[in-house]
C-alpha positions in Angstrom: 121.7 116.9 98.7 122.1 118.5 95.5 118.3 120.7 95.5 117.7 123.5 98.2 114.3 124.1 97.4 111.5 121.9 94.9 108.9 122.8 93.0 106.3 119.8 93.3 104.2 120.7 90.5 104.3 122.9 87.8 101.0 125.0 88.7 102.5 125.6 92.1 103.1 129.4 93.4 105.2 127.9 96.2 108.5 126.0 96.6 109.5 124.4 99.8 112.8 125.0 101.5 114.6 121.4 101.9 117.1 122.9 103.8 117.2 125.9 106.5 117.7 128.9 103.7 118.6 132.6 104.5 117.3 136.0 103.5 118.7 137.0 100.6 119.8 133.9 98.9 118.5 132.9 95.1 117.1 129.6 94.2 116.8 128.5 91.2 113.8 125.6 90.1 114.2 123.4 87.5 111.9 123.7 84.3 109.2 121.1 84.4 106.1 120.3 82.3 107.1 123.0 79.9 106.8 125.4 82.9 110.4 127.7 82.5 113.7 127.7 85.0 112.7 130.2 87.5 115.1 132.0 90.3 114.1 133.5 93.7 115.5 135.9 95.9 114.2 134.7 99.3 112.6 137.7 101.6 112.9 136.1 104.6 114.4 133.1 106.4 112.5 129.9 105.7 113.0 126.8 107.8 112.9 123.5 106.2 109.7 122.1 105.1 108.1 125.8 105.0 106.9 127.3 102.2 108.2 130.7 100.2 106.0 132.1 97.5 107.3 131.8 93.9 105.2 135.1 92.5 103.7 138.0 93.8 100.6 136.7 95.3 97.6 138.9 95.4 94.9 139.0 98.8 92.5 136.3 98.4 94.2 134.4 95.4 94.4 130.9 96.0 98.0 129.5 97.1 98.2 126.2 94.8 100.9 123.3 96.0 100.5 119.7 94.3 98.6 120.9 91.6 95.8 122.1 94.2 94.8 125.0 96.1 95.7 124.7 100.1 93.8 128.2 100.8 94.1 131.4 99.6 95.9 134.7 101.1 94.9 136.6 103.4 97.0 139.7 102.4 99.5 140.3 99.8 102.6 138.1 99.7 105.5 139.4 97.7 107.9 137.0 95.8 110.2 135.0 98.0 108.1 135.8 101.2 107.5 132.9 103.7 104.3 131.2 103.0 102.3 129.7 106.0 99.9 130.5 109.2 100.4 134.1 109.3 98.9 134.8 105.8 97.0 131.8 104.6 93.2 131.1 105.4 91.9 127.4 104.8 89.1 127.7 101.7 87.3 124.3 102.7 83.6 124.0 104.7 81.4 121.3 106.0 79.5 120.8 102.5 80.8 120.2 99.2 80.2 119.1 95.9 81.8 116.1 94.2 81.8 114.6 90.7 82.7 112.0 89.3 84.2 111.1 85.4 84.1 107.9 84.3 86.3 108.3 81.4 88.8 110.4 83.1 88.9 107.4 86.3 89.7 105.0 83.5 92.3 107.1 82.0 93.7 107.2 85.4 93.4 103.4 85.9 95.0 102.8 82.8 98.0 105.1 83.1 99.0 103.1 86.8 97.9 99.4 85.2 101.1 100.4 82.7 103.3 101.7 84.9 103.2 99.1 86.6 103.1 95.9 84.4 106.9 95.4 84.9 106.2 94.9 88.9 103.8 92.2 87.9 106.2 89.5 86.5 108.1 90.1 89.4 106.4 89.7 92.5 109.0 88.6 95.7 108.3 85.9 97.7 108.6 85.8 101.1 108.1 83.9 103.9 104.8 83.9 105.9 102.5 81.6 108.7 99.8 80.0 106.4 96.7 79.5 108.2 93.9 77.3 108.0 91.2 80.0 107.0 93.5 81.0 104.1 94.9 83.6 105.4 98.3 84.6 106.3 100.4 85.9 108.9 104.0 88.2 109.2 104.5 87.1 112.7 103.2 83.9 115.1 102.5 84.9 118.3 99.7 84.6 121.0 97.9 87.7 121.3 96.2 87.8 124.8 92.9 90.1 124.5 90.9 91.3 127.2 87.4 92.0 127.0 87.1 94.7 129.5 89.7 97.0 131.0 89.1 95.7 134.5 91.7 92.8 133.6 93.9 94.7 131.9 96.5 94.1 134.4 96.2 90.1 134.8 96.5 90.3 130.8 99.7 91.9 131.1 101.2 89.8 133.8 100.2 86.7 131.9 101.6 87.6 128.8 105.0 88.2 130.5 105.0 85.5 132.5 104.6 83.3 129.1 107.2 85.4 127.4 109.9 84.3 130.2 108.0 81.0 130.1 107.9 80.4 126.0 110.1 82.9 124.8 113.1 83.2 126.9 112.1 86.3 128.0 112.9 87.9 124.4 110.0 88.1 121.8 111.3 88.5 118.6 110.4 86.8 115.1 111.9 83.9 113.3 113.0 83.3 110.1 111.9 79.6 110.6 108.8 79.5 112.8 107.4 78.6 116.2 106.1 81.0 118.9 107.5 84.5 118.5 106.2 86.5 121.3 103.1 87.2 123.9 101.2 89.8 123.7 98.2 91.7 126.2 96.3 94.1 123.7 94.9 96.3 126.9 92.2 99.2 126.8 90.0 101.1 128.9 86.8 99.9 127.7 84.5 96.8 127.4 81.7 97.7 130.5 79.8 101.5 130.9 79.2 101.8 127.5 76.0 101.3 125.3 74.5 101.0 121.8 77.2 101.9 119.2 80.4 101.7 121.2 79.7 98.9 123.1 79.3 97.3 120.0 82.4 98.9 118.2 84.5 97.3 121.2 82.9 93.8 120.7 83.9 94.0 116.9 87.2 95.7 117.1 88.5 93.3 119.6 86.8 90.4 117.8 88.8 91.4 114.3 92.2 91.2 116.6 91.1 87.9 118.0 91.0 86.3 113.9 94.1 88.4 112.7 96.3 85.9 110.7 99.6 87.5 112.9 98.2 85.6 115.9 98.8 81.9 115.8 96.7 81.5 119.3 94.6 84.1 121.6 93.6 84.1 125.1 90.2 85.8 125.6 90.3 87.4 128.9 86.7 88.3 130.9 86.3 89.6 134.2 82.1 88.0 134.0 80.3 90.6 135.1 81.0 92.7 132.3 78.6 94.4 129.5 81.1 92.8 126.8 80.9 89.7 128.4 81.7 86.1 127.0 78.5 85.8 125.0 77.8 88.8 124.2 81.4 88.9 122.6 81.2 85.5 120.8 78.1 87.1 118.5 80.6 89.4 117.4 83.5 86.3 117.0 81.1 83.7 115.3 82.9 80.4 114.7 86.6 79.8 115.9 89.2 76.7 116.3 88.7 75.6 119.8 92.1 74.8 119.6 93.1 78.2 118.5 90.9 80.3 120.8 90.5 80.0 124.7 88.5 81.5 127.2 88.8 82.3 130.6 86.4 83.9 133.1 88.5 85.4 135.5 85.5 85.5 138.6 85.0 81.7 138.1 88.4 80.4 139.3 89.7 80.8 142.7 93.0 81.0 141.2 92.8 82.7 137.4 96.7 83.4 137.1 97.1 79.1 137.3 94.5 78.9 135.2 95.4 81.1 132.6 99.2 79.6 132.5 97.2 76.6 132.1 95.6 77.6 129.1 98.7 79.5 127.7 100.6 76.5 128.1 97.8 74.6 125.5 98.1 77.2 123.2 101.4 77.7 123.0 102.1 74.2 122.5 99.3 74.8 119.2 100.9 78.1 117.7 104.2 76.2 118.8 103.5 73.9 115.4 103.4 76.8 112.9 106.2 76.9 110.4 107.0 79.7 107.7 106.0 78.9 104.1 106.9 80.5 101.0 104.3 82.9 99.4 104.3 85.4 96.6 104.4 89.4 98.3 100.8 89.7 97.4 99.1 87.8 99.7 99.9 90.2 102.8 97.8 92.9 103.5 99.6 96.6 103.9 98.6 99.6 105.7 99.5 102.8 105.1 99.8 105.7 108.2 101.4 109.1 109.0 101.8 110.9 112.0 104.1 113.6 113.3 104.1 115.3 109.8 105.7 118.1 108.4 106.3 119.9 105.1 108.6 117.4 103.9 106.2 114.5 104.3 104.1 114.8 101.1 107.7 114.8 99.2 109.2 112.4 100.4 108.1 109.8 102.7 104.7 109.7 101.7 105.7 109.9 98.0 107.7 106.8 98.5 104.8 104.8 100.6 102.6 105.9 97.3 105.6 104.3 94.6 105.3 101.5 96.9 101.2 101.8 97.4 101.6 101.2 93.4 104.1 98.4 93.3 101.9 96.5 95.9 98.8 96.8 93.9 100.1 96.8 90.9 101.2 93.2 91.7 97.8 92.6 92.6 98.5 93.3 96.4 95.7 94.5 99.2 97.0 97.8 100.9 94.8 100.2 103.2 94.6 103.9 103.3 92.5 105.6 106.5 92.5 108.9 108.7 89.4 110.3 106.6 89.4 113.5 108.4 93.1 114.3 106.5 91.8 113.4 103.6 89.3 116.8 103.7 90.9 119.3 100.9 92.1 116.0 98.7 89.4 114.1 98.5 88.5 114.9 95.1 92.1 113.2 94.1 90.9 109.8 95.7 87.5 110.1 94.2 89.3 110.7 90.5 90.7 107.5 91.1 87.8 105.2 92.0 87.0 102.3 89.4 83.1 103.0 89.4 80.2 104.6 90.2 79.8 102.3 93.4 82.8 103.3 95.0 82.7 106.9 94.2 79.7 107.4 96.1 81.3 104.9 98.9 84.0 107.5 99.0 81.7 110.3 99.3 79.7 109.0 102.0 82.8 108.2 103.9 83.9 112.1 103.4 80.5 113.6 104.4 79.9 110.9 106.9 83.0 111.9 108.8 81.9 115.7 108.2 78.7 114.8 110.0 80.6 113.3 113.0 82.2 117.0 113.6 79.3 118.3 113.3 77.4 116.3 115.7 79.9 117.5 118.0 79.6 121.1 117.3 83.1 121.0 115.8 84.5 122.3 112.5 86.0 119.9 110.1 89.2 122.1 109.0 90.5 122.1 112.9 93.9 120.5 112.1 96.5 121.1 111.6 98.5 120.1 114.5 100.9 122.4 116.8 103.6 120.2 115.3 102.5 120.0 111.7 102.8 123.4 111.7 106.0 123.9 113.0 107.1 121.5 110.4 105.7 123.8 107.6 102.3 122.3 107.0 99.9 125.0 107.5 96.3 124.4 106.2 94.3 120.8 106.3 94.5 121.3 102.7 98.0 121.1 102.9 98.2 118.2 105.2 95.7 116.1 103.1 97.2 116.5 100.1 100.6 115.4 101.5 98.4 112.7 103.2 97.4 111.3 100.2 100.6 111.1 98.4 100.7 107.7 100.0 97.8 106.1 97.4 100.0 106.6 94.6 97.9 106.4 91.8 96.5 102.9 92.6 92.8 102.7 91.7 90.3 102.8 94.1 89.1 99.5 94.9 86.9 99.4 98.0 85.4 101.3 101.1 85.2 99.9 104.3 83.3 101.2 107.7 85.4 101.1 110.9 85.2 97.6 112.2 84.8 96.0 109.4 87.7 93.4 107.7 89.5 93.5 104.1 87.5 91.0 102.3 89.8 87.7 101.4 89.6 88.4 97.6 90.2 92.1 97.3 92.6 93.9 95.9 94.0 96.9 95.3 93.6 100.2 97.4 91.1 100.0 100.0 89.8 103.2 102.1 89.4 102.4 105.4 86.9 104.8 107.8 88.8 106.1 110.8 90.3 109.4 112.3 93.6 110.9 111.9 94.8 109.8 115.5 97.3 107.6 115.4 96.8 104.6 117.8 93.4 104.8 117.0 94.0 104.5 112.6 96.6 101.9 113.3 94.3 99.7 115.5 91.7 100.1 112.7 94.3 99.2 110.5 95.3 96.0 112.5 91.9 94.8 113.2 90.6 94.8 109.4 93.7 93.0 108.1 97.0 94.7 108.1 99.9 92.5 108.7 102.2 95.5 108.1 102.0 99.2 108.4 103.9 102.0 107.0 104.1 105.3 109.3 105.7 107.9 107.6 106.6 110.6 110.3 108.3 113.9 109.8 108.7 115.3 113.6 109.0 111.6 115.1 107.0 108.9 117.4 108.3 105.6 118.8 104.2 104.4 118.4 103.5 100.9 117.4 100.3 99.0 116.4 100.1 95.2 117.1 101.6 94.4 113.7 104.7 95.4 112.6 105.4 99.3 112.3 107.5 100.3 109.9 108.5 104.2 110.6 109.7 106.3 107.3 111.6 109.9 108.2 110.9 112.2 105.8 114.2 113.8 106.5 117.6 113.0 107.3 118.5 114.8 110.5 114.9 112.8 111.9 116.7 109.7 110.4 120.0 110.5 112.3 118.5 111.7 115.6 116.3 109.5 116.1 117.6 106.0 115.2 116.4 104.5 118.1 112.7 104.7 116.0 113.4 105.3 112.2 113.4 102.4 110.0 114.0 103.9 106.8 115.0 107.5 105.8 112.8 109.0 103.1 114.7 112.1 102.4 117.3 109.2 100.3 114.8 110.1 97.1 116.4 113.5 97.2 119.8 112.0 97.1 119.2 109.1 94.7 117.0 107.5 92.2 113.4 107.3 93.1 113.2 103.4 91.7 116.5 102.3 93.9 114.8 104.0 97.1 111.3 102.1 96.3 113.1 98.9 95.6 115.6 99.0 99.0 111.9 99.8 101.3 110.4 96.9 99.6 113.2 94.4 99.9 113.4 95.7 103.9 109.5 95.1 103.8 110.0 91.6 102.4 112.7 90.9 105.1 110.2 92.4 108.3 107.0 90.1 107.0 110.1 87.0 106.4 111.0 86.9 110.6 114.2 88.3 108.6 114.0 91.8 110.2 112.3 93.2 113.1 110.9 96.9 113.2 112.3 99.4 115.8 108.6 99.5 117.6 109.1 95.6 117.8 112.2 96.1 119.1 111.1 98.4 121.8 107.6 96.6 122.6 106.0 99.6 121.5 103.1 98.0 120.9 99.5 99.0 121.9 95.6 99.3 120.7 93.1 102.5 120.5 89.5 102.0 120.2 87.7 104.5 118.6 84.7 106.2 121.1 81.6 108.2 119.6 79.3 108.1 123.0 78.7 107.8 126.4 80.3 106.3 129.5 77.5 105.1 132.5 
C-alpha cells in the first residue's frame, strides 16, 4: 500500500491515517481538484481510520470530510493533531431544512447516465430460478416461517429434519437446480402485540413467504395466536396452493408427522425448479453496513457505490436503508432524486424517522457506536456520510415504507425505511425484495440475512483475521485500480446469485430475521 494517509475531497481539513502513523512523521497529500501538494507533521499518534487535521482549526469552525461538515470544534486543533471525540461536537438537530434543484438533480442524473453507458452494452448473465409470478430467485430453497414465536422450535426441528431428509444434511446451492436447503425464519413475535406491530409482523413475514429465493414455504401456526391463519392470509392475499402450505400445529395430535408430510409435498414442488439464464438486471441488490469504521466510507462503501452505479446503470433494482445513518447526508441523497415526488418522499422518510426518536424522548444524533468510534468515526455526520458512499451517484428512483416490496418494474436506487440495526435493515431488505445483500463491515460480524450476505472488509488485516466471515477485501482499491476491484466484486456477485459460490454466512448458517417493534407487548 503505496498511500499512508488520503485526502477524500479537496475541501477537506482532515486526512485519514490508512495505516497506524507516529508522532512526528510527515505526510504528504496529493494535489487534487486544483487543490496544491500539501505535507504534515503529525502531532500525535493516529490509529488507522482516525482522523488528523490538515490546518490549524479554529473553536467552532466546522471540520469538513467528503466535501461536508461532520461537526465543528470544540476547541482549537493545531495542524497534525488527532481529530475525533475529544474535540468535535455533532452540528445536526431534530429539524431541518431541505431544498431541492431541479436543474442541479438533472445535472447529477446526467453525469452517472454517462458514466455509465459502457456498463449498459454489457450486462452479465447469470444463472437464476425463474418463477411463475415473474420474478426471480438466487437460491431454491424451502423457507419454513412461523407465525408466532411459540413454534419457533418445531420450525427449527422440521427444517433440520428435511435438511438430513432432502438435502443430505448439507444445504448449499447449485449451479444446476433442485432443492438447496431448509430453512426456519424464527422470531419472538406474532401474539401480545396490537395495532401497528401486529400488523408489521403479519406483513413482514408475509413479504418472506412470496420472496423469489424460496421455491416452497411452510406456514407454521400454533391457532390460538393473534397472527393467526386468517388473520395472516389478509396480509398474503393469493398464493400457489402448491407452493404454500399450512399447518395448524393445535389441530393435529401429531404436528411433527404432519409437517414431514407437508415438507415432503413441497419439496417434491421446489424439487422441479431448474436455473435459467438471465441478464444481471433482473435481481434485486441490497446494500448494508455494520461494524464500521473510518475506513468504511473509503473503501468498502465506495466500492458497493461503483457497484450501486454499475447495477443501475444497467438498468438494475438495488436498495439503500438504515434512515437514521443517513441524518447529516441526507441532503446528498435528496440532490440526487429525479423529481419533485421523490424528494419530498425522501424528506418525509428523514423527518418521519426524526419523529420516531422523538416520540421516544430520544435525540436523533445518538450514534455513533462504541465500535464506530474506536474505528475513527466520530460524529453521525461522519458515519452517514460514509454510509452513503454506497448510492454511488445513482439517481433516486423510489421510496419505500418498511413492509412494503420493490415494485416489479422499478429501477434504479430505491430508499428503503428502516433503522440502522443490522438484523433488523437486512430483514427489511429481504422481505421487500433483495436476493442479495452487500454488508460492508470495518470492525467485523459473522451476521447473515435470509438471502445471501456478502461481507466487504474495509481493511486488510479485517480481511486476514477474519477469513472465516470476509468475502471480499475492500482495502484492494488502495492497492489497485478502482475499475479491476469493481469488476472482480461483480463477477464474485454473478458467481453467488449462479449456485456458483456460496457466501461465508451461507456457509456458516448464519442466517436469521429481525422484525422491527414500535409498541407494546400485552
Amino acid at each position: 500500500m503505496s498511500k499512508i494517509a488520503i485526502r477524500i475531497n479537496s475541501a477537506d481539513v482532515v486526512a485519514v491515517a490508512l495505516q497506524p502513523l507516529s508522532k512526528g512523521t510527515t505526510v504528504t497529500l496529493e494535489a487534487m481538484d486544483n487543490v496544491p501538494e500539501i505535507s504534515v507533521t503529525l502531532q500525535e499518534d493516529i490509529t488507522a481510520g482516525h482522523k488528523f487535521a490538515l490546518k490549524d482549526i479554529k473553536k467552532d469552525e466546522p471540520i469538513i470530510k467528503y466535501g461536508y461538515p461532520i461537526g465543528a470544534a470544540t476547541e482549537e486543533i493545531k495542524t497534525g493533531c488527532h481529530v475525533h471525540t475529544h474535540n468535535i461536537h455533532t452540528l445536526l438537530s431534530e429539524k431541518f431544512e431541505y431544498s431541492y434543484n431541479e436543474s442541479n438533480a438533472k445535472a447529477a442524473y446526467d453525469a452517472w447516465y454517462k458514466d455509465t453507458e459502457s456498463l449498459r452494452k454489457n450486462v452479465p448473465t447469470v444463472k437464476v430460478y425463474k418463477r411463475p409470478d415473474g420474478k426471480v430467485g438466487s437460491r431454491n430453497e424451502i423457507w419454513i416461517v412461523p407465525l408466532v414465536g411459540c413454534v419457533n422450535k418445531i420450525s427449527e426441528n422440521l427444517a433440520s429434519w428435511a435438511n438430513a431428509q432432502f438435502c443430505g444434511g448439507d444445504p448449499k446451492p447449485s449451479e444446476t437446480g433442485g432443492l438447496e436447503g431448509v430453512f426456519a425464519w424464527t422470531h419472538p413475535y406474532g401474539c401480545s402485540q396490537m395495532g401497528g406491530d401486529k400488523e408489521t409482523t403479519a406483513r413482514i413475514l408475509a413479504n418472506l413467504v412470496k420472496h423469489p429465493n424460496a421455491g416452497a414455504v411452510l406456514v407454521v401456526s400454533l391457532g390460538c395466536e393473534e397472527n393467526n391463519v386468517p388473520y395472516f392470509k389478509e396480509f398474503l392475499g393469493e398464493y400457489d396452493e402448491n407452493r404454500v402450505k399450512f399447518m395448524v400445529t393445535q389441530e393435529y395430535e401429531d404436528d411433527v408427522a404432519q409437517g414431514q408430510k407437508l415438507l415432503k409435498e413441497l419439496a417434491d414442488y421446489a424439487g422441479k425448479f431448474r436455473r435459467e439464464d438471465a441478464p444481471l438486471t433482473d435481481i434485486v441488490l441490497g446494500m448494508k453496513c455494520g461494524g464500521s469504521d473510518g475506513m468504511s466510507g473509503i473503501t468498502a462503501n465506495a466500492l458497493i457505490g461503483r457497484i450501486c452505479d454499475a447495477m443501475t446503470g444497467m438498468g438494475g433494482r438495488v436498495m439503500l436503508t438504515e434512515v437514521p445513518e443517513m441524518f447529516g447526508a441526507e441532503q446528498m441523497l435528496m440532490n440526487r432524486c429525479v423529481d419533485k415526488a421523490r424528494f419530498e418522499k425522501t424528506v418525509d422518510l428523514i423527518n418521519g424517522f426524526k419523529d420516531y426518536y422523538a416520540r421516544h424522548n430520544q435525540v436523533c444524533y445518538e450514534n455513533p457506536s462504541p465500535g464506530n468510534k474506536a474505528g475513527g468515526i466520530t460524529t453521525l455526520e461522519d458515519k452517514s456520510l460514509g454510509c452513503v458512499q454506497k448510492g454511488g451517484k445513482a439517481p433516486v428512483t423510489g421510496v419505500l415504507k418498511y413492509g412494503e416490496r420493490l415494485p416489479q418494474d422499478s429501477t434504479g436506487l430505491t430508499l428503503l425505511e428502516g433503522p440502522g440495526n443490522d438484523i433488523v435493515s437486512t430483514t427489511d431488505m429481504t422481505s421487500a425484495g433483495a436476493n442479495i445483500i452487500l454488508f460492508s463491515t470495518g470492525r467485523g460480524t459473522p451476521l447473515g440475512a435470509p438471502v445471501p450476505t456478502v461481507k466487504i472488509a474495509t481493511n486488510h488485516p479485517l480481511a486476514q483475521k477474519k477469513s472465516g466471515w470476509i468475502d471480499f477485501d475492500a482495502a484492494r482499491l488502495l492497492d489497485e485500480p478502482s475499475d479491476s476491484v469493481r469488476d472482480a466484486l461483480l463477477k464474485q456477485i454473478c458467481d453467488i446469485v449462479s449456485g456458483r459460490a456460496v457466501t461465508k454466512n451461507e456457509k456458516n448458517g448464519y442466517r436469521e430475521i429481525a422484525i422491527f417493534k414500535d409498541g407494546v407487548t400485552l
